[in-house]
C-alpha positions in Angstrom: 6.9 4.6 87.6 8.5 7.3 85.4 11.6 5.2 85.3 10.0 2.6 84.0 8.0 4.0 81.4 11.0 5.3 79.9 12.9 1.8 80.3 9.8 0.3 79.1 9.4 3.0 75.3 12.3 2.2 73.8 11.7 -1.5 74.4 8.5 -1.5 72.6 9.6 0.5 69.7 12.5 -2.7 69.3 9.8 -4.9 69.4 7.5 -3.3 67.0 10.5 -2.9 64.3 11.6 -6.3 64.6 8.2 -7.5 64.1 6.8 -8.7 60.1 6.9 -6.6 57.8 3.6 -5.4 56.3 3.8 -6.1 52.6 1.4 -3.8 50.1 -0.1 -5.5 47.5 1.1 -4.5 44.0 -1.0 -2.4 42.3 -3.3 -4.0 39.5 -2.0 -3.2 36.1 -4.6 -1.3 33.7 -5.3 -3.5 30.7 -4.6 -2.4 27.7 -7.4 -1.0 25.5 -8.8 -3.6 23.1 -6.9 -3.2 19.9 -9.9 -2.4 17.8 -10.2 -4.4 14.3 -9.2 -3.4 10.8 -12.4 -3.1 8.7 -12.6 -4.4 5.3 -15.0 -4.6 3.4 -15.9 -5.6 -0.4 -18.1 -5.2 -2.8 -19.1 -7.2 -5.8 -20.1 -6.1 -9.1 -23.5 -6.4 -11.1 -26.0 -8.7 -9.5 -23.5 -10.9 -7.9 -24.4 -12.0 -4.6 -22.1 -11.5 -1.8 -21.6 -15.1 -0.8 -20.6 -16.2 -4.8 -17.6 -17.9 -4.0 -16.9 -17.8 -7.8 -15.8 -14.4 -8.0 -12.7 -12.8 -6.8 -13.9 -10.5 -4.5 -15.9 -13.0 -2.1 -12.1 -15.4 -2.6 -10.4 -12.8 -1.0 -12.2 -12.1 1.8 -12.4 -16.0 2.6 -8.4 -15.7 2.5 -8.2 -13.0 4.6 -11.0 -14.3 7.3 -9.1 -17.5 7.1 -5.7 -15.5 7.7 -6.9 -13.3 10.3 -9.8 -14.7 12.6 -8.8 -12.0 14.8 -7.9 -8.4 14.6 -9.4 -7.8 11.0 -13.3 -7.7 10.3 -13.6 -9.2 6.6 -17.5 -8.7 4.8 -18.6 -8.6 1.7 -21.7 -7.0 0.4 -23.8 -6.6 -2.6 -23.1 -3.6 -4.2 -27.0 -2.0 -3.6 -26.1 -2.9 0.0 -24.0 0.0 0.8 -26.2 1.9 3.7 -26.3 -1.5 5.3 -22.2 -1.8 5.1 -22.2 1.8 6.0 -24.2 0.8 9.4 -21.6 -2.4 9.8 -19.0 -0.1 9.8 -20.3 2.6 12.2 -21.3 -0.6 14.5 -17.9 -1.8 14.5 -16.2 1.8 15.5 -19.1 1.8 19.0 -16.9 0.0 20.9 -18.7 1.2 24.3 -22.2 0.7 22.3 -23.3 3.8 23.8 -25.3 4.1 19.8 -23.1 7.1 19.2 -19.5 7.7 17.8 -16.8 10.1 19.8 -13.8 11.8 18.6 -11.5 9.0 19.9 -13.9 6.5 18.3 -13.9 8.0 14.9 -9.8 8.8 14.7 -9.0 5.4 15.6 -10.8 4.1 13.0 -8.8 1.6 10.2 -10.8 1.1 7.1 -10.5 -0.5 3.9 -12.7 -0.5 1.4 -12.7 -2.6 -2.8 -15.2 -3.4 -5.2 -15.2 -4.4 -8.7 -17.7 -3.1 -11.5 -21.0 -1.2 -9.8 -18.9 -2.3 -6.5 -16.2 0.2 -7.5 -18.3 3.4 -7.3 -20.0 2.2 -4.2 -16.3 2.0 -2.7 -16.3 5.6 -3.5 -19.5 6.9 -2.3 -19.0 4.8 1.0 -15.7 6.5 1.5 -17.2 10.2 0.7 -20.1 9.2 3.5 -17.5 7.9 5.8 -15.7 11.4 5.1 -19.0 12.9 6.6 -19.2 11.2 9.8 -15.3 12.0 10.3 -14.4 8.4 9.3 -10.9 7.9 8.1 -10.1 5.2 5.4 -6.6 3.8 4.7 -7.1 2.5 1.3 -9.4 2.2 -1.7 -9.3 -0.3 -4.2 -11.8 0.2 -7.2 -11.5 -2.6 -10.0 -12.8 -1.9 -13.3 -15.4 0.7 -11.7 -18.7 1.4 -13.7 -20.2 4.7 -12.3 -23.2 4.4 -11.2 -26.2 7.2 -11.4 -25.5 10.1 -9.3 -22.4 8.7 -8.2 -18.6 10.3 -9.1 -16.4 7.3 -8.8 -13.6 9.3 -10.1 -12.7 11.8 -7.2 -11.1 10.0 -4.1 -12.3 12.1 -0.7 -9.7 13.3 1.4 -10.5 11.0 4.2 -8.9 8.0 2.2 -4.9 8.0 2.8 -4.4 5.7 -0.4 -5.8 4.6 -3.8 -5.9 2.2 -6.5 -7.2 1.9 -9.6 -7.3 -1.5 -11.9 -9.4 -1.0 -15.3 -9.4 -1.9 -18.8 -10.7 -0.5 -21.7 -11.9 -2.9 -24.5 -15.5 -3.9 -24.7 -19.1 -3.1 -23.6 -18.0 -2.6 -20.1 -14.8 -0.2 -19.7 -13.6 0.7 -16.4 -12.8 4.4 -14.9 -9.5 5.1 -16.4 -8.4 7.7 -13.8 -9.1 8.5 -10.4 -7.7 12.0 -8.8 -7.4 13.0 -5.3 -9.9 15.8 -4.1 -7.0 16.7 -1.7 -3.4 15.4 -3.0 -1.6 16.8 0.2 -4.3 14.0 2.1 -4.5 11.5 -0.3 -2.0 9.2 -2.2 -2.6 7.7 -5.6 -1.0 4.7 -6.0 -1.9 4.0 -9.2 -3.9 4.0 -12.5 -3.5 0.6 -13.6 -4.6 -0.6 -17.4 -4.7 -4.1 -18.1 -4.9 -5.3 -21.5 -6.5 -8.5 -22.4 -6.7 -8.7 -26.1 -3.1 -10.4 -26.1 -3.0 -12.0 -22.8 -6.8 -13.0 -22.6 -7.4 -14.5 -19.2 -9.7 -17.9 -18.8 -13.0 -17.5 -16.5 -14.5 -20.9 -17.4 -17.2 -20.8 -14.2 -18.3 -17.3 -14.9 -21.7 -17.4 -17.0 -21.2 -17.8 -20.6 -23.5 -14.7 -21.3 -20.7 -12.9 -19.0 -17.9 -14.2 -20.5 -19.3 -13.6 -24.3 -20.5 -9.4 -23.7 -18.6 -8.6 -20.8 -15.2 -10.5 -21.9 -12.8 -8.0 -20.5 -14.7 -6.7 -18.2 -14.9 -10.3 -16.5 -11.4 -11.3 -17.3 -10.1 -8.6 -15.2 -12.2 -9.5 -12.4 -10.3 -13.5 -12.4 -7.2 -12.1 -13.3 -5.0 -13.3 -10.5 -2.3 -10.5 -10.7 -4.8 -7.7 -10.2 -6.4 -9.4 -7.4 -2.5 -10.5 -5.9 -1.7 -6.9 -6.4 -4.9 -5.8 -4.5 -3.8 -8.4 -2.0 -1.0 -7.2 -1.3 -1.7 -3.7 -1.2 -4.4 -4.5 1.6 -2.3 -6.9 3.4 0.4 -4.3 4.1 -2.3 -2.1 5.8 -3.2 -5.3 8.6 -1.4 -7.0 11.2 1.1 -9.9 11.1 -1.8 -12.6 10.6 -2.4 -15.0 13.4 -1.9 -18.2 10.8 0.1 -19.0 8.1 -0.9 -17.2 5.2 -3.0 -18.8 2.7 -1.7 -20.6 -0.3 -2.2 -18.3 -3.1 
């Protein structure tokens, strides 16, 4: 019996190696995390509502939903709205909708902000809230800002990483000349901008006549199109290669 057992061992273990293989299946690969969306958001001057499609601001956010329908948020608000675009924004950043923000949340965040008039030192004040929550912002774009009350549209926070300013001075309405960086080693100024109007005027023939007549340069700037290409531009370079063909400017 012995003899055969030991006839009989290496038999099996022939048999047993020669049999099919047992294949593993591959292990799953972790997704990616969702690539979350650049915010931008607008703001327009005076009483504008934030659907005019008249003005400039509420044109370029069309172009850029139209260029981007995914991987860039695009909304414009009045500029009184700014707690509710300050909400929007903290909204957006929840990814888990767990009602709160984390560290990872916050860092990650990609914010742009622009408005024109009133809107331009809401984009400020936004950006300084934003700085209290521990919200970065790429980029601010203030055209032809008009302080409001209470309000210091001429020192950038040190959350933003880049701003603009577009402004003219001839008028009723003049815009902030300057803006500084409360930070400089945090924040970049790209420029002061001054537009002058009184030899190039610029035509706005759907604005309201009562605009056009006491707010001349204060409206021209606001349909000038090589401010508003310029702005373009400079938020474009801070998105993704669009998912369509670029808008015909």
């Amino acid at each position: 019996m012995l003899g055969k057992t030991r006839f009989l061992l290496p038999l099996l273990s022939l048999l047993l190696a020669s049999g099919p293989a047992i294949s593993t299946p591959p292990a799953l690969a972790a997704e990616p995390p969702a690539t979350r969306p650049v915010i931008v958001i607008g703001f327009v001057g005076g009483f504008v509502k934030h659907d005019n499609a008249v003005h400039s601001e509420v044109q370029l956010a069309t172009r850029l939903r139209q260029d981007y329908p995914l991987g860039v948020q695009v909304e414009v608000f009045e500029n009184h709205r700014r707690e509710k675009a300050h909400k929007q924004i903290l909204q957006l950043l929840d990814t888990n909708d767990d009602g709160s923000l984390s560290p990872e949340e916050k860092q990650e965040a990609r914010v742009i902000i622009f408005g024109h008039s009133w809107g331009g030192s809401e984009t400020v004040t936004l950006a300084r809230e934003l700085e209290k929550d521990g919200i970065p912002v790429l980029l601010t774009i203030q055209v032809d800002s008009i302080s409001k009350s209470n309000q210091n549209d001429m020192l950038i926070p040190a959350n933003v990483t880049q701003a603009a300013n577009f402004y003219q001075r001839d008028g009723l309405l003049r815009g902030r000349p300057e803006i500084r960086a409360a930070d400089a080693a945090h924040t970049q100024i790209i420029g002061n901008f001054r537009l002058d109007y009184k030899a190039h005027p610029i035509s706005c023939p759907l604005y309201p006549w009562f605009n056009r007549f006491f707010m001349k340069s204060h409206i021209e700037i606001e349909c000038d199109p090589s401010v508003w290409n310029h702005m373009e531009s400079l938020i474009r370079s801070k998105l993704p290669a669009p998912t369509r063909t670029a808008s015909a400017k």
